[in-house]
SEROVO-224893 format. One record per residue (C-alpha): residue number from 0; z, y, x. Coordinates in Angstrom, 2 decimals, padded with zeros to 5 digits. Example, Ala and Ser with C-alpha at 12.3 -4.5 7.8 and 13.67 -1.06 7.14 Angstrom:
2
+-----+---------+---------+---------+
!   k !      zz !      yy !      xx !
+-----+---------+---------+---------+
!   0 !  007.80 ! -004.50 !  012.30 !
!   1 !  007.14 ! -001.06 !  013.67 !
+-----+---------+---------+---------+
***
This chain:
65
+-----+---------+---------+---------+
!   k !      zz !      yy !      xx !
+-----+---------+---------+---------+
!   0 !  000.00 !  000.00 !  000.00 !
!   1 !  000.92 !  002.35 !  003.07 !
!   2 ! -002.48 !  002.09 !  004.04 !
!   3 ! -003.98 !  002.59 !  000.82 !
!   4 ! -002.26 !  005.93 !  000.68 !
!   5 ! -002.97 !  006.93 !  004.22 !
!   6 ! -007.20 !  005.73 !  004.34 !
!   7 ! -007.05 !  008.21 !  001.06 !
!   8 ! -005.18 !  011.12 !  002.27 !
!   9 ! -007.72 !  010.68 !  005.54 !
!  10 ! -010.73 !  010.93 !  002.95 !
!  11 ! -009.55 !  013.86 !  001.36 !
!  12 ! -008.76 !  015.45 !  004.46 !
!  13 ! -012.48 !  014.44 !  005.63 !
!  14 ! -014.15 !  015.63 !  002.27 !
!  15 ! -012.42 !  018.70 !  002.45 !
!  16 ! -013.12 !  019.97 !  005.87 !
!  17 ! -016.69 !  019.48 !  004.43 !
!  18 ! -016.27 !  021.71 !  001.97 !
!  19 ! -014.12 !  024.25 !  003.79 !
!  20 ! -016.46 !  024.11 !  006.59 !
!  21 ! -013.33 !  024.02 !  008.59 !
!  22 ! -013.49 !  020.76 !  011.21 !
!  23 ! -009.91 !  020.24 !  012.36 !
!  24 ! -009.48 !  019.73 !  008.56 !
!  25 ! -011.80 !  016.44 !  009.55 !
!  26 ! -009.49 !  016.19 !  012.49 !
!  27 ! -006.44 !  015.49 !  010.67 !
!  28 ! -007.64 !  013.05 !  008.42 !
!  29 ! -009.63 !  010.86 !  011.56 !
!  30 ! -006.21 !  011.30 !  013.06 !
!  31 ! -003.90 !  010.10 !  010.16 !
!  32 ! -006.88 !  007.34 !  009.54 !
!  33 ! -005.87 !  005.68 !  012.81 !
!  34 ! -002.02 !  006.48 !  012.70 !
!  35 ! -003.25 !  004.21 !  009.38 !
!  36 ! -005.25 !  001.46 !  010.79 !
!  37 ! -002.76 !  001.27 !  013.98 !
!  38 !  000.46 !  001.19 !  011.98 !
!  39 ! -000.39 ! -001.40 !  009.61 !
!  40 !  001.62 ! -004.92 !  009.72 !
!  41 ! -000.27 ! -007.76 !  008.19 !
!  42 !  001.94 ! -010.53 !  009.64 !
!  43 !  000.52 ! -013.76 !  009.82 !
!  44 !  002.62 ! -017.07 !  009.25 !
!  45 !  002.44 ! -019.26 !  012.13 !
!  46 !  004.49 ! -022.13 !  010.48 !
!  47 !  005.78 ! -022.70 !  014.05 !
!  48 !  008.96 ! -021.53 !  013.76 !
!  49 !  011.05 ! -024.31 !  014.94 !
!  50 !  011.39 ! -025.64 !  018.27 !
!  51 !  009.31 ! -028.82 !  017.68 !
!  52 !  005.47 ! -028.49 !  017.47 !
!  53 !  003.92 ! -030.26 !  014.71 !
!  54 !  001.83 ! -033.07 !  014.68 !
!  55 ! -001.66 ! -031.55 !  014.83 !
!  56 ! -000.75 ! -030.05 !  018.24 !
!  57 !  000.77 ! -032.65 !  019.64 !
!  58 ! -002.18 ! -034.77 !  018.85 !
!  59 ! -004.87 ! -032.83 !  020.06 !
!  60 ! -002.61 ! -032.70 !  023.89 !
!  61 ! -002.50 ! -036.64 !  023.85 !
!  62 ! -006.22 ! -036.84 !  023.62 !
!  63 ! -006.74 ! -034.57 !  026.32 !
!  64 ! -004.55 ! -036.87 !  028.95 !
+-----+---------+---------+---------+
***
């Protein structure tokens, strides 16, 4: 959702430094478009979280000895 909001303040920003005719108005909203892209945590579930590894790994290291 936080980068919902952010990618849309950074196209107003963009649209309005059009308008404006006013280009650190564009500027901002590149800038806050990264500070977006950067600062957003999609987390992906390993499923490793234990201290064993699970069967799939350890079978594809037996075949390889």
């Amino acid at each position: 959702m936080k980068l919902f909001i952010l990618m849309s303040i950074a196209a107003v920003c963009v649209a309005l430094s059009f308008v404006w005719r006013t280009p650190w108005i564009g500027g901002v909203g590149l800038l806050v478009a990264f500070a977006g892209m950067f600062t957003d945590r999609n987390d992906v579930n390993v499923g490793d979280d234990g201290y064993e590894t699970s069967d799939s790994v350890r079978k594809m290291r037996s075949r390889d000895r």
